[in-house]
C-alpha positions as CSV (number, residue, x, y, z in Angstrom):
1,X,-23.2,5.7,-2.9
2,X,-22.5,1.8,-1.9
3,X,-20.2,0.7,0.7
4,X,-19.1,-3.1,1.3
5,X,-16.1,-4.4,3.6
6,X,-13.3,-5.8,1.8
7,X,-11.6,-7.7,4.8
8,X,-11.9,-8.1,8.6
9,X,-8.6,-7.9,10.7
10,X,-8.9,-9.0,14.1
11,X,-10.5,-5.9,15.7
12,X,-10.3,-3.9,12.7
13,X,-11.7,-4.0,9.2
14,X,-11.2,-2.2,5.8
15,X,-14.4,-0.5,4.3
16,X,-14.6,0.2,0.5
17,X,-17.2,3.3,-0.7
18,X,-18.0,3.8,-4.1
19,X,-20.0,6.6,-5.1
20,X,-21.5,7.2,-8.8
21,X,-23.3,10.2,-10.1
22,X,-26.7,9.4,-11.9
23,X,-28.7,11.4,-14.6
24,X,-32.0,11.6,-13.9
25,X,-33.4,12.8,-17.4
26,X,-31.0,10.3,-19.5
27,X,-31.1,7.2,-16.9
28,X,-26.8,6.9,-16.9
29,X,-24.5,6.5,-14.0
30,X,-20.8,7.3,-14.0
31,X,-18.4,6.2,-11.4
32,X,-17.4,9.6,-9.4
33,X,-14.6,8.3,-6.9
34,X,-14.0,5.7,-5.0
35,X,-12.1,5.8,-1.3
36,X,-11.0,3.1,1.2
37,X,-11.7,3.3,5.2
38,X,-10.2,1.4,7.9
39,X,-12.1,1.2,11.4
40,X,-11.0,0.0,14.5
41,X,-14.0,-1.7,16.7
42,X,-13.1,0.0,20.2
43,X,-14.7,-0.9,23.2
44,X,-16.9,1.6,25.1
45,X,-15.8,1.7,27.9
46,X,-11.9,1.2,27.6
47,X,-11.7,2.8,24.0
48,X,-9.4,-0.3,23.3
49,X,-9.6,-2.3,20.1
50,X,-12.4,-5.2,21.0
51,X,-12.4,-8.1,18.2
52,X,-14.8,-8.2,15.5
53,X,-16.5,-11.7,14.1
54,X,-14.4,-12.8,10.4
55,X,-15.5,-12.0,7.1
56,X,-16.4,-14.8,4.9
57,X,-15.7,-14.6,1.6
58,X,-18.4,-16.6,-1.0
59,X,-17.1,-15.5,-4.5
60,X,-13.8,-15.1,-6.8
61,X,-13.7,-11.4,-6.5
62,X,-14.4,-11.2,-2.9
63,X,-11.7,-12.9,-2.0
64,X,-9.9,-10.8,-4.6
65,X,-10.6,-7.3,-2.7
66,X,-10.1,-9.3,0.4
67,X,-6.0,-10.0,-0.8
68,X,-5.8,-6.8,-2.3
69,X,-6.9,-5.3,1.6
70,X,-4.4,-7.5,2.9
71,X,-1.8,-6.2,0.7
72,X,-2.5,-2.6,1.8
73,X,-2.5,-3.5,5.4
74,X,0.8,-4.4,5.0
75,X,1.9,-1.6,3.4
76,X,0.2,0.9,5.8
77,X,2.3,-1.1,8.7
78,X,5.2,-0.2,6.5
79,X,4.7,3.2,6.9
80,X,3.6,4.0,10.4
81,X,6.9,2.0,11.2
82,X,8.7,5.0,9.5
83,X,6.7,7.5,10.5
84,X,7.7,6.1,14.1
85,X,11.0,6.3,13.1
86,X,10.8,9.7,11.8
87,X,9.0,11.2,13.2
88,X,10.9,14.8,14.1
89,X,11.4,15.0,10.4
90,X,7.5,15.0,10.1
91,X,7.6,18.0,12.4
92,X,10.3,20.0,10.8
93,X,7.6,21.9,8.9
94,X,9.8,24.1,6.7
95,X,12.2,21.3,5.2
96,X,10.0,21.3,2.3
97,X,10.0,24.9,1.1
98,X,13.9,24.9,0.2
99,X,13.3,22.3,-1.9
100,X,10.5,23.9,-3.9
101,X,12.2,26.5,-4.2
102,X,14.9,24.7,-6.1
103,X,11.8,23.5,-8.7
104,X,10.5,26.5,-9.1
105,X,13.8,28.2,-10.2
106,X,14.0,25.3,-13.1
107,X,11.0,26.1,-14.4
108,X,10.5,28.5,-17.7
109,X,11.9,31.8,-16.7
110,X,8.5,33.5,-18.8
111,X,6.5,31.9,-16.2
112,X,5.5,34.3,-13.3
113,X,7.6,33.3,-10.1
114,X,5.2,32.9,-6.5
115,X,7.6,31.9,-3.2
116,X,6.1,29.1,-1.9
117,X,6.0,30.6,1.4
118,X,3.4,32.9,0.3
119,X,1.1,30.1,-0.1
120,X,0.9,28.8,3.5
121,X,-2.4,28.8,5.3
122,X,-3.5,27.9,8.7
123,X,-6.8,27.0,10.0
124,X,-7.9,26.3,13.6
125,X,-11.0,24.2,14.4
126,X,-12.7,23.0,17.9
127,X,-14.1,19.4,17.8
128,X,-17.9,20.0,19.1
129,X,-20.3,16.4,19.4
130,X,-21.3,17.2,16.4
131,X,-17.8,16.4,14.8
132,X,-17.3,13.0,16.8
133,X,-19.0,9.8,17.0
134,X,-20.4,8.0,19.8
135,X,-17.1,7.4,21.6
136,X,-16.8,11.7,21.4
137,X,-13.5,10.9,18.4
138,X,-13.8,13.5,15.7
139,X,-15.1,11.6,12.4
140,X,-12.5,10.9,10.0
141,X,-14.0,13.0,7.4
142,X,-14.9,15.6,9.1
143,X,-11.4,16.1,9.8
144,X,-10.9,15.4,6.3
145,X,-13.0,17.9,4.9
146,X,-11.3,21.0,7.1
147,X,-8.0,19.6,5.8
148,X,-9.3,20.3,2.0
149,X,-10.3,23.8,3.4
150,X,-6.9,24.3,4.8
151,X,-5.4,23.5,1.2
152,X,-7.7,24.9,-0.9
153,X,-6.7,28.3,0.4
154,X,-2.9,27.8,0.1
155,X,-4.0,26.4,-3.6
156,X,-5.6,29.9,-4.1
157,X,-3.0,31.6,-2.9
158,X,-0.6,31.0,-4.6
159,X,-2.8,30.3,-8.2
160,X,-4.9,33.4,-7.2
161,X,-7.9,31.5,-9.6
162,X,-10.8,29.0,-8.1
163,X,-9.3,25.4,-7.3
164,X,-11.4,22.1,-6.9
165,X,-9.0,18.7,-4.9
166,X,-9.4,16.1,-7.5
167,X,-7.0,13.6,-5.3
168,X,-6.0,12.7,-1.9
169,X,-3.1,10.3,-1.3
170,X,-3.9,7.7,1.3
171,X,-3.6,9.4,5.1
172,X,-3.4,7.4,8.1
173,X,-4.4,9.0,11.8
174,X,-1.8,8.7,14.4
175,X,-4.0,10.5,17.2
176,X,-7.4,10.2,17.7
177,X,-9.0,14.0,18.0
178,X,-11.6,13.8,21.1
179,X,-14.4,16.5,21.9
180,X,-12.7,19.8,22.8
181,X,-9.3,19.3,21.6
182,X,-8.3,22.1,18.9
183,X,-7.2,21.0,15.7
184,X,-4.6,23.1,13.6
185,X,-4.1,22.4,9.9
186,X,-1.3,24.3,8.4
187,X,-1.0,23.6,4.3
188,X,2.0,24.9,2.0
189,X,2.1,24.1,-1.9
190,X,4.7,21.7,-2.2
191,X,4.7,20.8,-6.3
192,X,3.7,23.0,-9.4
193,X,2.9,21.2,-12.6
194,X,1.5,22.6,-16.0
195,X,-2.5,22.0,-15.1
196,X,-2.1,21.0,-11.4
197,X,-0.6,21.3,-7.8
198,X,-0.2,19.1,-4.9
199,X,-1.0,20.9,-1.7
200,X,0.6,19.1,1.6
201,X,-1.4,19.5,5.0
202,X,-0.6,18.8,8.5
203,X,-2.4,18.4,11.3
204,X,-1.9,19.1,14.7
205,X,-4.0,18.9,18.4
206,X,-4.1,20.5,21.3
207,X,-5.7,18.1,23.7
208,X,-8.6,19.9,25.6
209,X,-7.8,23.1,23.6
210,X,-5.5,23.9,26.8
211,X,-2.2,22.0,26.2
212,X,0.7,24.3,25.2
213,X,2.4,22.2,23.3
214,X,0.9,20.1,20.4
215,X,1.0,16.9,18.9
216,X,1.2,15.6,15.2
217,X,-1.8,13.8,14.4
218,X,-1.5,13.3,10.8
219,X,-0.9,14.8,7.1
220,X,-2.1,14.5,3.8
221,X,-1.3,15.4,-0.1
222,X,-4.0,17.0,-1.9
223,X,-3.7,17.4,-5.7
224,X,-5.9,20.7,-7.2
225,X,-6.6,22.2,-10.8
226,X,-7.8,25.1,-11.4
227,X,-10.8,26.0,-12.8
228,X,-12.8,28.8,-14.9
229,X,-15.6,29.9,-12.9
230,X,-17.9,30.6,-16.0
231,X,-17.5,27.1,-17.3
């Protein structure tokens, strides 16, 4: 696993991770995924952004990853901008199941029929230090990871066979999850294809685990296959 920054923006900077699986007993590597990070330098005692030195770029693919990075920037500014704008739609958690209901009707009439509604799932999960980083803000992974949990079961559910997530479409966070706030994912299949299914996930946080009412923090697609167990 290798990590490098691709380009530094002010007080935040975008992160590149590649991680390759290596035989041992035949000496190969492969390339196993790759995923981008951005992090925001915050200051410890505000928790507001705090600017970060430049990044100097020395060769022709440097500066390369460091346009591509600028490019995405861009393009996730794009989309909080719509998510700002709408942002009630976000919330209006059952908009998607009429529509997959309307692809699963066109489908083959020989292939067995699941509602998509039988598919939801819903975890709950306190942030403990362990979760968070130095500032107490859950790790972005972390949360991650009980996101795939949260799909993986509404995968299975509806597949009733043994999924493995083999893609994540780029996720932004809206709210930062401190120590003791309750997270809720709740996950609903939103797309059946021949060998695959996309899973969509939302997450949402009760600040200090008290508060009544919650707020969106973010969401994410997952993309599962199943898989025979005795392979």
């Amino acid at each position: 696993m290798s990590a490098r920054v691709n380009a530094a923006f002010g007080s935040s900077l975008e992160i590149e991770v590649v991680v390759e699986v290596e035989d041992l007993i035949k000496g190969t590597r492969r390339a196993c995924c790759t995923g981008r990070f951005v992090f925001v330098h915050l200051d410890d005692q505000t928790l507001k952004p705090r600017t970060i030195p430049g990044l100097r770029v020395e060769t022709e693919e440097e500066e390369e990853r460091e346009q591509a990075a600028i490019l995405r920037k861009k393009e996730r500014a794009a989309e909080r901008k719509g998510l700002a704008t709408n942002g009630e739609e976000l919330r209006k958690w059952n908009e998607h199941w009429p529509r997959v209901a309307a692809v699963l009707k066109n489908l083959n009439n020989d292939i067995e029929m699941v509602n998509a509604s039988d598919s939801a799932s819903s975890i709950s999960k306190v942030i403990l230090p362990q979760h968070a980083n130095t500032l107490n803000i859950a790790f972005g992974g972390q949360v991650m990871a009980w996101m795939e949990q949260a799909a993986a079961i509404a995968a299975s559910r509806l597949t009733r066979q043994n999924v493995i997530v083999v893609g994540l479409d780029r996720m932004a966070f809206q709210k930062a999850s401190k120590v003791g706030d309750l997270l809720t994912f709740k996950a609903k299949v939103t797309r059946v294809f021949s060998k695959s299914l996309e899973v969509h996930v939302q997450v949402f946080t009760y600040s200090g685990g008290i508060s009544v009412e919650p707020e969106w923090s973010n969401d994410g697609y997952f993309t599962f296959t199943t898989v025979d167990e005795k392979q």
